[in-house]
SEVEXSE-910587 format. One record per residue (C-alpha): residue number from 1; residue in one letter; x, y, z. Coordinates in steps of 0.1 Angstrom, whole numbers. Example, Ala and Ser with C-alpha at 12.3 -4.5 7.8 and 13.67 -1.06 7.14 Angstrom:
<nodes>
<1, A, <123, -45, 78>>,
<2, S, <137, -11, 71>>,
</nodes>
This chain:
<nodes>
<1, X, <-304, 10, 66>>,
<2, X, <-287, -16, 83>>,
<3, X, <-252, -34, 96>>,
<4, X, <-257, -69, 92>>,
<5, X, <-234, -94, 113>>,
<6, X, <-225, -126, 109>>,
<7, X, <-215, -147, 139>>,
<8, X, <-195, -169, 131>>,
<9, X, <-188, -188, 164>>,
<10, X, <-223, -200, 167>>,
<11, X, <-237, -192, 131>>,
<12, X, <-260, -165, 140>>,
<13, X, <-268, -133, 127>>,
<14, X, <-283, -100, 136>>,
<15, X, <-292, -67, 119>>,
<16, X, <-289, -34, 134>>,
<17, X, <-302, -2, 127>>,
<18, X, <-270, 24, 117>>,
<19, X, <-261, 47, 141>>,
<20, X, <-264, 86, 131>>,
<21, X, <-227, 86, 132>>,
<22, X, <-222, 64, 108>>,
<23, X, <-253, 76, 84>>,
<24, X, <-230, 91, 59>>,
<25, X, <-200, 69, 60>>,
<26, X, <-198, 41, 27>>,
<27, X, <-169, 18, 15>>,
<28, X, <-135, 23, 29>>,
<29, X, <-148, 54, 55>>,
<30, X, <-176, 29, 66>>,
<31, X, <-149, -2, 72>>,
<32, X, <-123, 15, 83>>,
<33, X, <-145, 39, 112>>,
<34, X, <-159, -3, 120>>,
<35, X, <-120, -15, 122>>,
<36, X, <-112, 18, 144>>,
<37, X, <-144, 14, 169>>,
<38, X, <-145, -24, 174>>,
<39, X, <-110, -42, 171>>,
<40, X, <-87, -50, 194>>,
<41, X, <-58, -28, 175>>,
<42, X, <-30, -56, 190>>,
<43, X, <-51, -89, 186>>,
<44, X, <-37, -115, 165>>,
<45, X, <-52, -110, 131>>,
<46, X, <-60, -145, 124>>,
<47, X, <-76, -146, 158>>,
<48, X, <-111, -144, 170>>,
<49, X, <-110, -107, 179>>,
<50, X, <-101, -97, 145>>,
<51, X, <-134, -86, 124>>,
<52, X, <-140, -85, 83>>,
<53, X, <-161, -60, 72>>,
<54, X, <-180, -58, 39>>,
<55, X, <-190, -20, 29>>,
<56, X, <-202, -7, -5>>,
<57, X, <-197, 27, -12>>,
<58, X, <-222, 53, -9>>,
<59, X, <-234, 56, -43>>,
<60, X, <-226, 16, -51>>,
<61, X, <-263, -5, -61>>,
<62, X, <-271, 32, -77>>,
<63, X, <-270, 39, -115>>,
<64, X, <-243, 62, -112>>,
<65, X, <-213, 52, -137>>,
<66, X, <-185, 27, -125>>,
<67, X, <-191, 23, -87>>,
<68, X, <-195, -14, -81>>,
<69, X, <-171, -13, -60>>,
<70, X, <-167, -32, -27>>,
<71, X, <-147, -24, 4>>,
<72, X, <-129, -52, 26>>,
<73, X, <-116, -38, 59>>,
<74, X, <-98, -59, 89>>,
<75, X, <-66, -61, 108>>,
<76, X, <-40, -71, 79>>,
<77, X, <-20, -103, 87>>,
<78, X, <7, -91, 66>>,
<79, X, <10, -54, 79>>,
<80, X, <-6, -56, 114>>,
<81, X, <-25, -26, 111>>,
<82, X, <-53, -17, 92>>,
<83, X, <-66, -29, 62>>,
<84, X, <-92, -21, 35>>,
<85, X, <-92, -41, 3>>,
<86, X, <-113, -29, -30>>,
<87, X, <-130, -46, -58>>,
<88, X, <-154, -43, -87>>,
<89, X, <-184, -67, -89>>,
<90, X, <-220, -73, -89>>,
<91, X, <-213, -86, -48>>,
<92, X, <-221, -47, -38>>,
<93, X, <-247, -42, -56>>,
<94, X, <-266, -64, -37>>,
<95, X, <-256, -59, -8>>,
<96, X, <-268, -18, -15>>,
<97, X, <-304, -32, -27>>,
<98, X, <-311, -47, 4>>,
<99, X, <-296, -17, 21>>,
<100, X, <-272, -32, 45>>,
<101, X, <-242, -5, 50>>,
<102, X, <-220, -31, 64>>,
<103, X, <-213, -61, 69>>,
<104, X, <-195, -75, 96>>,
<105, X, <-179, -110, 101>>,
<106, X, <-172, -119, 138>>,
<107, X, <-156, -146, 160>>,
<108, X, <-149, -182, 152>>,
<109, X, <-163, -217, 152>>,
<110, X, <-159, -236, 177>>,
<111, X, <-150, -269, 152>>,
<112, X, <-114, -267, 140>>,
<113, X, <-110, -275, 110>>,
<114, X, <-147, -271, 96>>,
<115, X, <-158, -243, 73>>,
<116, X, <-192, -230, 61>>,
<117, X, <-210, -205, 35>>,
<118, X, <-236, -179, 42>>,
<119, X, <-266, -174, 19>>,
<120, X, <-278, -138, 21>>,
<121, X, <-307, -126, 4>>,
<122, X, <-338, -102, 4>>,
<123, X, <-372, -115, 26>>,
<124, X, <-396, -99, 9>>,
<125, X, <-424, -111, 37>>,
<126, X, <-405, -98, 63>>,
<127, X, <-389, -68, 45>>,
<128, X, <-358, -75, 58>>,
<129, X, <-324, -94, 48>>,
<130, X, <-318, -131, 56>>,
<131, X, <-289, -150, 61>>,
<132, X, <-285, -191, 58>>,
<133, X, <-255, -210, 65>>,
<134, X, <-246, -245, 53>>,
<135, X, <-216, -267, 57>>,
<136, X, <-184, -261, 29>>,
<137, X, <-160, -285, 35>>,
<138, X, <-170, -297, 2>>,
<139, X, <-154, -267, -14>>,
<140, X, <-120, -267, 9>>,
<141, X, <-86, -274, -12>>,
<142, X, <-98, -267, -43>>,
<143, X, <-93, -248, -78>>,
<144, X, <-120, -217, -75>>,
<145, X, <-127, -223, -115>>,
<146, X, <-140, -254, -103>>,
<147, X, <-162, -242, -74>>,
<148, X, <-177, -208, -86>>,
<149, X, <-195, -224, -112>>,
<150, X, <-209, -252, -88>>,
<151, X, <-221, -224, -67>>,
<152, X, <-238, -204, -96>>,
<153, X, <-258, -241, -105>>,
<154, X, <-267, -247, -71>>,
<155, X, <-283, -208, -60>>,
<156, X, <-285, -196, -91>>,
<157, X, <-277, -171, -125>>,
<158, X, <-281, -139, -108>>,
<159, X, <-267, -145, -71>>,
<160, X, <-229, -128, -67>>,
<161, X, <-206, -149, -46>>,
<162, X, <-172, -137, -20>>,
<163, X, <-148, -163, -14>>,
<164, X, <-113, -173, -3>>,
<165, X, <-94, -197, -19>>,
<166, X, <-67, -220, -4>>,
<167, X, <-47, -193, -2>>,
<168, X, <-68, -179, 26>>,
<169, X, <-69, -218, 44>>,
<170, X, <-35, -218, 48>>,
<171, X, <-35, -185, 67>>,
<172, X, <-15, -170, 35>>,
<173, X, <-3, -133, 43>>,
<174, X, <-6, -122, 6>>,
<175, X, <-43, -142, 6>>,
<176, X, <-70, -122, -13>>,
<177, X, <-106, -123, -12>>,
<178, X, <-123, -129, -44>>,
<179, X, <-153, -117, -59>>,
<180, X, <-170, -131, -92>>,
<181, X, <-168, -110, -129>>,
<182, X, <-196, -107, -153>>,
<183, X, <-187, -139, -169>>,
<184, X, <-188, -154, -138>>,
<185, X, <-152, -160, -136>>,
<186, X, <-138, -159, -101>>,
<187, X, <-113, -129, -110>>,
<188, X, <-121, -98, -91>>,
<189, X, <-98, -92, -57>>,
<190, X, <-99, -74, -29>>,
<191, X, <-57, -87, -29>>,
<192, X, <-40, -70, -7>>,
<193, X, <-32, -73, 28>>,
<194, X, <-39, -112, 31>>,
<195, X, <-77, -106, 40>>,
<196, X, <-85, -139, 27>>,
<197, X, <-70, -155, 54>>,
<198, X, <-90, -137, 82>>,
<199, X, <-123, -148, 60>>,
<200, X, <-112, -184, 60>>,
<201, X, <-98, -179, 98>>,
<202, X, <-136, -170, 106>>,
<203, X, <-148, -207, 94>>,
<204, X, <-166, -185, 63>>,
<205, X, <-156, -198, 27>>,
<206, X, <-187, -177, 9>>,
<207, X, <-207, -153, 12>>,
<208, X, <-236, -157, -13>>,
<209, X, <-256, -126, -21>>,
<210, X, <-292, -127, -39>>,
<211, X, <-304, -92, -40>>,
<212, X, <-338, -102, -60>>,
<213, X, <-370, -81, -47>>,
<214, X, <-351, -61, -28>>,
<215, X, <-359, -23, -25>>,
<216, X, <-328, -6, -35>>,
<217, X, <-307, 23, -25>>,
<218, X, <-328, 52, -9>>,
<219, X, <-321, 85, -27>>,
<220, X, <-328, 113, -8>>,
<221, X, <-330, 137, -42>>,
<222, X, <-330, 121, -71>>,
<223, X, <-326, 153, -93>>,
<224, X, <-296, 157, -81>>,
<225, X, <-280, 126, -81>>,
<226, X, <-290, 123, -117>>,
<227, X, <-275, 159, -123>>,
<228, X, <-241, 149, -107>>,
<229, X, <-243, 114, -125>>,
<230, X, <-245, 129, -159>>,
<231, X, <-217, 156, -155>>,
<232, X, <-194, 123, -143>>,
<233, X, <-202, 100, -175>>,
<234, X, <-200, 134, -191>>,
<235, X, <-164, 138, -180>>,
<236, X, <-152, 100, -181>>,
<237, X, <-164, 101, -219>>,
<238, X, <-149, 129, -229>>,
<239, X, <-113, 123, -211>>,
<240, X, <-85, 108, -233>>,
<241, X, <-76, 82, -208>>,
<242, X, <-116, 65, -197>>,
<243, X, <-132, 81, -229>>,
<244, X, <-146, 44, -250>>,
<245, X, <-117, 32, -274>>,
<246, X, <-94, 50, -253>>,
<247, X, <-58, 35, -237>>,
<248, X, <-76, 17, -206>>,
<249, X, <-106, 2, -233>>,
<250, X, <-79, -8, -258>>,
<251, X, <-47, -22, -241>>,
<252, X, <-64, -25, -203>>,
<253, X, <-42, -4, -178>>,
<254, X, <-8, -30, -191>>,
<255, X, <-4, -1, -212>>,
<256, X, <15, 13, -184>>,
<257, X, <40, -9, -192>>,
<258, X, <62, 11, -220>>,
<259, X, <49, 45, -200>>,
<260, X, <68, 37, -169>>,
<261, X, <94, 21, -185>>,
<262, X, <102, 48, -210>>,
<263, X, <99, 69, -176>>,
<264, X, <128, 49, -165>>,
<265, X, <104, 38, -133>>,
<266, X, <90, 2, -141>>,
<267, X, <106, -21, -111>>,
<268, X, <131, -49, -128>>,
<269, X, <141, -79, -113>>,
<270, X, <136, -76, -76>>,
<271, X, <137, -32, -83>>,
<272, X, <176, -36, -96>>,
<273, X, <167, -10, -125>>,
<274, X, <141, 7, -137>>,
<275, X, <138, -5, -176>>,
<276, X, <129, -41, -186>>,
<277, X, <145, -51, -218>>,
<278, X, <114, -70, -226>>,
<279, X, <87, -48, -217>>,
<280, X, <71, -39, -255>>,
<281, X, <65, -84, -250>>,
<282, X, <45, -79, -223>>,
<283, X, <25, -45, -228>>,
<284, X, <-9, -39, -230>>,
<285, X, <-3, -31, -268>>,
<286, X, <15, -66, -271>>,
<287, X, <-18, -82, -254>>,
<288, X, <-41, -63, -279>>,
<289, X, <-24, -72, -308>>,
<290, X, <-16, -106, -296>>,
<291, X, <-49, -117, -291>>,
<292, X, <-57, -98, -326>>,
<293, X, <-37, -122, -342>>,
<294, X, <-46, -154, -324>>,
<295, X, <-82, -148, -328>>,
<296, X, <-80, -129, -362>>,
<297, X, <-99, -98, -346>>,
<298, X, <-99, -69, -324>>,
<299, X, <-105, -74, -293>>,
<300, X, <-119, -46, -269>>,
<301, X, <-120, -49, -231>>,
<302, X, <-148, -54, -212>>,
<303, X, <-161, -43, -180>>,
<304, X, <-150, -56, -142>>,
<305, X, <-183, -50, -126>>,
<306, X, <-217, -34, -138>>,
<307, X, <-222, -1, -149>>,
<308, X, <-184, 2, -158>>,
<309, X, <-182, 29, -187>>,
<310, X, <-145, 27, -188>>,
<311, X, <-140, -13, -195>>,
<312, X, <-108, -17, -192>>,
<313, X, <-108, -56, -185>>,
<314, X, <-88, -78, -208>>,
<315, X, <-88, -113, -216>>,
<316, X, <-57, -135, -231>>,
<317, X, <-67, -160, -254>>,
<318, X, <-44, -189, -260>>,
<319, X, <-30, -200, -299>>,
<320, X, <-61, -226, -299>>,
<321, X, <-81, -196, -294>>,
<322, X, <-100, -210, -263>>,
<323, X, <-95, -183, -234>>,
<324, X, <-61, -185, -210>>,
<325, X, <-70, -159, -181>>,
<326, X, <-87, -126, -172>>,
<327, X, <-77, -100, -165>>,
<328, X, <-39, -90, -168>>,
<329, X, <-36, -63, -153>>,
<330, X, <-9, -38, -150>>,
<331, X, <0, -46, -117>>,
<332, X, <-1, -84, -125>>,
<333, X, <18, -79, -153>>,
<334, X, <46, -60, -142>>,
<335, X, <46, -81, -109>>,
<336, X, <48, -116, -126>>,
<337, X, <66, -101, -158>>,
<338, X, <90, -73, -155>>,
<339, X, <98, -83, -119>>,
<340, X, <108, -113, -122>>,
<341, X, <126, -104, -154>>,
<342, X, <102, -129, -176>>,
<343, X, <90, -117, -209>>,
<344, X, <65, -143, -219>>,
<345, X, <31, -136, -218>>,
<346, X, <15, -169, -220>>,
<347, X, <39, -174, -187>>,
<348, X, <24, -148, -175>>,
<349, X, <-10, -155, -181>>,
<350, X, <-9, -188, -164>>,
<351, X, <4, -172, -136>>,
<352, X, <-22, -148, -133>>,
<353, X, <-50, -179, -137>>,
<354, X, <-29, -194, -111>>,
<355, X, <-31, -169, -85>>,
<356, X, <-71, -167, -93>>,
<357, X, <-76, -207, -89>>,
<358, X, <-58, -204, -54>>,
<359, X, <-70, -173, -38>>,
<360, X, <-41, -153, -43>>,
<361, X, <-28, -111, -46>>,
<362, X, <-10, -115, -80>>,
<363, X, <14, -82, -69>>,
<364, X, <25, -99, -36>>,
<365, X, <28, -131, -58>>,
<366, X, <49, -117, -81>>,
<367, X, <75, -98, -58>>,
<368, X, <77, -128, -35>>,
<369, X, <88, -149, -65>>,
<370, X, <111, -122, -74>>,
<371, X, <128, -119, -38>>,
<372, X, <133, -156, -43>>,
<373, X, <151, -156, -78>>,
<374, X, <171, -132, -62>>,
<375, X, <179, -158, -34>>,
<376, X, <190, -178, -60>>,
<377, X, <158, -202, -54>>,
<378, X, <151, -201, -93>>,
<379, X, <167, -183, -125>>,
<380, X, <152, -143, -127>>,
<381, X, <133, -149, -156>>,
<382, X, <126, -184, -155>>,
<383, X, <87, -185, -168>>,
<384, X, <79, -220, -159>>,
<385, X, <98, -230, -132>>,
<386, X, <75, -194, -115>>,
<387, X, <43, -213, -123>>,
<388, X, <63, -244, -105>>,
<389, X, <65, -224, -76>>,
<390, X, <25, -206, -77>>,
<391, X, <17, -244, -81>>,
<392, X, <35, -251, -47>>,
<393, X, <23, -221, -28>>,
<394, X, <-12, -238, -41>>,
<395, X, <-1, -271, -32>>,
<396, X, <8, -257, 7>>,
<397, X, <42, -275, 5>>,
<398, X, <70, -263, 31>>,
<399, X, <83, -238, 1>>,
<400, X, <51, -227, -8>>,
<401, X, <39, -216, 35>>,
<402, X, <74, -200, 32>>,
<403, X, <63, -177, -2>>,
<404, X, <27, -178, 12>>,
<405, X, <41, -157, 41>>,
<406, X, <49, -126, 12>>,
<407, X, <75, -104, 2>>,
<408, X, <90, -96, 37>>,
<409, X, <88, -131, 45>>,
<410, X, <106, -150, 20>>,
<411, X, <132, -123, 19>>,
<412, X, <140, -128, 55>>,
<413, X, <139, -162, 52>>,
<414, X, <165, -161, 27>>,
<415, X, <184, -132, 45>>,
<416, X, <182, -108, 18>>,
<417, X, <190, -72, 23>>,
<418, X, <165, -59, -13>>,
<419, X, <132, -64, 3>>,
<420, X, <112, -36, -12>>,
<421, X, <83, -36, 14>>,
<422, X, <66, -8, 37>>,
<423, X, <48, -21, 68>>,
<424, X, <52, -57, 53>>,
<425, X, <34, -50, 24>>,
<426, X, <53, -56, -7>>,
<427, X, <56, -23, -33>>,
<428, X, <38, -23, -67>>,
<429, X, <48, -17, -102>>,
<430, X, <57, 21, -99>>,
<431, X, <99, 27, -87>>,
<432, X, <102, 55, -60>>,
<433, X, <137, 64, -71>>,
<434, X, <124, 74, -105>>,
<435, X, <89, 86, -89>>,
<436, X, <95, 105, -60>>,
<437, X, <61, 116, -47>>,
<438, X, <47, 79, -51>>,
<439, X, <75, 68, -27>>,
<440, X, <61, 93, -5>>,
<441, X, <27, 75, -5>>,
<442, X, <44, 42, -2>>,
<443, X, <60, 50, 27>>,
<444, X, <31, 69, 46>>,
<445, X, <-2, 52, 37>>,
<446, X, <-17, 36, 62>>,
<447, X, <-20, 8, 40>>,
<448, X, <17, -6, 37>>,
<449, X, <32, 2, 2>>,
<450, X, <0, 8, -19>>,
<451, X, <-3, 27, -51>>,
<452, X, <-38, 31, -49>>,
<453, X, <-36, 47, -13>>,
<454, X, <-24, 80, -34>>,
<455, X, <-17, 76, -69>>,
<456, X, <8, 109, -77>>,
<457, X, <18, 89, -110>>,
<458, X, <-12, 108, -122>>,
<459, X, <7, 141, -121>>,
<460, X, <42, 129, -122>>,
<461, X, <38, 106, -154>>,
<462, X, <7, 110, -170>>,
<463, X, <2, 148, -167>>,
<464, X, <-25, 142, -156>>,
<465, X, <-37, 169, -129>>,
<466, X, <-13, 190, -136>>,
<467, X, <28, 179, -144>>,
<468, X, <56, 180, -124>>,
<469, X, <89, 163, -124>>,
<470, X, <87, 126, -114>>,
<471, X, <126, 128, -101>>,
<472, X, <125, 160, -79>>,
<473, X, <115, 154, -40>>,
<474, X, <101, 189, -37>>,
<475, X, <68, 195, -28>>,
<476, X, <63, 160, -32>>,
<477, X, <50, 158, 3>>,
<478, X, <21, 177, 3>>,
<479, X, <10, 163, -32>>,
<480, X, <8, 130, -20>>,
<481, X, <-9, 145, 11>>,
<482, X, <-37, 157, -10>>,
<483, X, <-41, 123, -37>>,
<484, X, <-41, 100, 3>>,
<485, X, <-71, 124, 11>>,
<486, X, <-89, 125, -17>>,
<487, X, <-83, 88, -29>>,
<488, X, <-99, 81, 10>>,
<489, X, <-130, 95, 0>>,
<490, X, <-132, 85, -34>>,
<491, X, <-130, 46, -18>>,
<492, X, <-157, 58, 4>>,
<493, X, <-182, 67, -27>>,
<494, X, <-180, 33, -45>>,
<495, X, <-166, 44, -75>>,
<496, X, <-136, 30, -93>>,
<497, X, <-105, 49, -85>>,
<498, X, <-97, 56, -123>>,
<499, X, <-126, 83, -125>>,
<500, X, <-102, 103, -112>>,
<501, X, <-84, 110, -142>>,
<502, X, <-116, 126, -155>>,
<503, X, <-126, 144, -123>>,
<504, X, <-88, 159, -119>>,
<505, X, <-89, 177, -155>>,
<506, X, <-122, 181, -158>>,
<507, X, <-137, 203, -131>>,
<508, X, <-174, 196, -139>>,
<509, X, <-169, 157, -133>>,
<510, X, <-154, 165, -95>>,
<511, X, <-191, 179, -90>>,
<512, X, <-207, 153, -107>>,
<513, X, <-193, 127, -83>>,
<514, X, <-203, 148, -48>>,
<515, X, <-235, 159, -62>>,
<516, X, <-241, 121, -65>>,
<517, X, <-232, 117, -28>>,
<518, X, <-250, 145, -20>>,
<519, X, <-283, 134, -43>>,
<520, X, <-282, 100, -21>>,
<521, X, <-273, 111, 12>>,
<522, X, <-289, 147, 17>>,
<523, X, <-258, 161, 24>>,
<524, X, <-247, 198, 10>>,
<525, X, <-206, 186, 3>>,
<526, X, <-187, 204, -19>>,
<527, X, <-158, 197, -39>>,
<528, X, <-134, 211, -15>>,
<529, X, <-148, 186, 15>>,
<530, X, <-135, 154, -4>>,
<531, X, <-104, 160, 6>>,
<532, X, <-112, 169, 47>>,
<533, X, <-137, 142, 47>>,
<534, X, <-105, 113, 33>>,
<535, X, <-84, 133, 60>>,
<536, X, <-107, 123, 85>>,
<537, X, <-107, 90, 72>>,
<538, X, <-69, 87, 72>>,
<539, X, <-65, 97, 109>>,
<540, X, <-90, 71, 118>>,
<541, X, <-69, 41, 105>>,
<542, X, <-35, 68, 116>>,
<543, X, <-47, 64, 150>>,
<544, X, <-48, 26, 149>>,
<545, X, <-15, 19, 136>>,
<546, X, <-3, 39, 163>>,
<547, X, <-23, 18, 189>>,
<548, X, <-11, -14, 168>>,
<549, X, <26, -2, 178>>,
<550, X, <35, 17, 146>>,
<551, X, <53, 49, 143>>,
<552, X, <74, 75, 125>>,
<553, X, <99, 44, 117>>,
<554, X, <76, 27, 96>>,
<555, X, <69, 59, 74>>,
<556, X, <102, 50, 56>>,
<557, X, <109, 28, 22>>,
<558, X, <136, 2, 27>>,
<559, X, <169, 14, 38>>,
<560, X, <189, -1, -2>>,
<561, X, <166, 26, -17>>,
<562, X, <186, 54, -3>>,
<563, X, <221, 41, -13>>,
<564, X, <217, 19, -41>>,
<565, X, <215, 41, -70>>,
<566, X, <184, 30, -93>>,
<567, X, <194, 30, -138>>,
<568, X, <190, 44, -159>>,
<569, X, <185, 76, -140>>,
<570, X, <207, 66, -110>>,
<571, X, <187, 78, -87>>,
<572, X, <184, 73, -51>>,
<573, X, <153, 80, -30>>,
<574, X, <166, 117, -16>>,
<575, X, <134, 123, 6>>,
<576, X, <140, 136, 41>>,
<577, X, <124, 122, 70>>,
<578, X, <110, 157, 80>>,
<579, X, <91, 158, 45>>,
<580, X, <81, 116, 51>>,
<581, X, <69, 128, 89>>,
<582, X, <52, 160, 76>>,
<583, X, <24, 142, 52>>,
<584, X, <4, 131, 83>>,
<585, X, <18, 153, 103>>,
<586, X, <0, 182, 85>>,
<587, X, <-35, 167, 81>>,
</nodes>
């Protein structure tokens, strides 16, 4: 097994064998242990101290079920403290066949102003990876529909490209780095964090991956791993919410739409009330049926990344039946939708195609544009005078650097007082007056507001897990203490976080997914160690925020949260700062 670095100041590379102490470390514990150990916790993040780092999880280029998932770790330029991105696509998979456990960008070239790809693939002479780089500029300032497909004719079918769009050249804060779908599309982020602006800050544009002839991941004991792999498809079949033709196969995960805003918690217009008038428009019922009658058919959704049993990847097609955009998701949805108070899906759409063409996270998009119609820039629901202003972020015009900066940004800019950030990092589509323990994992994550850090809306909406009541603070501490330290491993295996609606209800599935680890890696877990191994995990990227200059301050949602009063429930986020302080406080 090896790290594999690229260096990007003099366009060399090197491969190096992993260190024992790194052995059983994959995805987000692998990138964020590299972030910990080897940067600079106060260097500029668009400087050339800063390092990206590529991990797939352990069990990613493996047949287990959904984990082609990639981990992106650096020093955010939006947050200023650690950062680990996540994606499904093919891009890991190779990157597991030819057994590299990381892979680490470094330094900067010497040539302003000059960019360049790297071609990575397996050398079946020498047994070992190899790495090629070649001049970009070709590529710079333009629409990634119209480059990905360039790149696919000139190395091939089956090669899986990384990229940043101009998003990421103009040192964007809400800059993503995007990886290709099955259809080739480029449509699969690693968003958050503005991590496509370190990749273009490192003179890199692509990384090309051809994992051909390579040998493959190393199972220590395959019966295992096949025993844990079939209890976990087991489980995902079987579960109401991943089983095939379930909610997330049939109306994508939109159809969180009318459940959080029936809940009374789906963010409206800047998070000045938790219902949207128009949400049933824009739902992932109203894009199944939609596209039903445009194209005179169910459609079904498809699958982000290979081996994904759960598919729930949709496509809007246009009236003329020719395809608008995938994927609208929940998040992009709400964010570009409900947020902005627009009800319109082909707006919505365009947005989301938008944000893909140019490199950028569609949920720091979409509450940047709201911050603004709240500044009076443009009208709250407005649909095409928002793509106007996507088109000037794209464009890098003096309004569009301003947006490009994110949520925080623009709202300070415009001296606005309902910025609803955490560490910089805007919130997503879930309101933490109406869903109290999720505002506790907003406001403690490591990550800056991030739902995926410790989803609680599993337990406090869907039932999932257990129930308990989304609006009461108690106890809502130590619950999202437990979903930030599991979630932290399960970024670590490589599988899609959604597995863990099976796993959570279904007991059998849980040991699936660590006998799988345990089948690869020759380690004895149990299910009780996922949750001290992401705690581990957790106080590595704890520890440098602290050194970054963060503390107990930034464990805290925005101060209008506590005294504006949120409809329909008119609630205010009650949480104490001794419960806020206690989540990483008891780990």
């Amino acid at each position: 097994m090896w790290i594999l670095r690229l260096n990007m100041s003099d366009r060399t590379y090197r491969l190096e064998e992993v260190p024992a102490a790194y052995k059983n470390l994959g995805g987000r514990g692998m990138t964020s242990t590299l972030i910990r150990d080897e940067v600079n916790p106060l260097c500029h993040p668009l400087g050339p101290n800063n390092k990206l780092v590529f991990a797939p999880g352990i069990v990613t280029g493996t047949a287990a079920p959904t984990s082609a998932r990639i981990s992106v770790g650096g020093k955010s330029p939006l947050t200023g403290g650690i950062k680990e991105a996540n994606a499904g696509s093919a891009w890991p998979q190779h990157l597991a066949w030819m057994q590299i456990k990381a892979l680490v960008v470094e330094g900067q070239p010497k040539e302003k102003g000059k960019c360049w790809m790297a071609s990575l693939k397996w050398d079946a002479k020498a047994g070992k990876p190899k790495v090629e780089f070649f001049p970009a500029d070709q590529y710079k300032g333009k629409d990634l529909y119209e480059v990905y497909p360039k790149l696919f004719r000139r190395f091939g079918d089956k090669v899986a490209i990384a990229g940043c769009g101009v998003a990421g050249e103009y040192g964007y804060a809400n800059s993503g780095i995007v990886f290709n779908d099955l259809a080739k599309r480029p449509s699969r982020y690693a968003g958050r964090g503005g991590l496509g602006a370190v990749m273009a800050s490192k003179g890199l544009k692509f990384i090309v991956t051809d994992g051909q002839g390579a040998p493959s991941v190393n199972i220590v004991d395959k019966a295992l791993f096949e025993q844990g792999m079939k209890k976990l498809a087991e489980a995902m079949r079987t579960h109401s919410v991943t089983q095939p033709k379930g909610g997330l196969n049939t109306y994508g995960t939109a159809v969180l739409i009318n459940i959080m805003n029936e809940a009374g918690g789906l963010p409206t217009r800047n998070f000045s009330s938790g219902r949207f008038e128009g949400a049933a428009k824009i739902a992932g019922e109203a894009i199944f049926e939609g596209n039903k009658k445009r194209l005179g058919k169910e459609l079904y959704n498809h699958a982000c990344s290979p081996g994904c049993i759960i598919q729930c990847s949709n496509t809007w097609y246009k009236r003329d039946k020719t395809e608008h955009t995938s994927c609208v998701e929940y998040e992009s949805d709400w964010a570009l939708g409900a947020n902005c108070g627009i009800d319109r899906l082909d707006d919505i759409a365009e947005m989301v195609r938008l944000c893909n063409a140019y490199g950028l996270d569609t949920i720091e998009t979409g509450t940047t544009l709201a911050v603004a119609m709240e500044a009076g820039v443009i009208p709250f629901g407005d649909g095409k005078k928002a793509i106007g202003l996507i088109r000037q972020m794209g464009k890098g015009t003096a309004l569009g650097r301003i947006l490009g900066g994110g949520t925080e940004f623009t709202g300070k800019a415009y001296g606005l007082t309902r910025i609803p950030t955490v560490k910089g990092q805007s919130m997503p589509a879930y309101e933490p007056r109406a869903v109290k323990g999720i505002g506790i994992t907003y406001a403690t994550t490591t990550m800056g507001a991030d739902h995926t850090a410790g989803y609680t809306i599993g337990p406090e909406i869907l039932s999932v897990g257990g129930k308990v009541d989304p609006l009461t603070p108690e106890g809502k501490a130590a619950l999202s203490r437990a979903f930030q330290a599991t979630t932290a491993f399960i970024d670590s295996t490589g599988h899609c976080l959604f597995i863990a609606f099976p796993i959570l209800d279904i007991p059998s599935g849980f040991e699936g997914m660590m006998e799988e680890c345990n089948g690869v890696l020759g380690t004895s877990w149990k299910s009780e160690d996922a949750a001290k191994i992401g705690a581990e995990i957790l106080k590595k990227e704890r520890a440098f925020n602290e050194a970054a200059g963060m503390t107990k301050a930034d464990d805290r949602v925005p101060e209008f949260m506590r005294y504006e009063p949120l409809p329909p429930h008119n609630q205010v986020f009650d949480v104490a700062d001794s419960a806020l302080d206690s989540v990483f406080g008891e780990l």
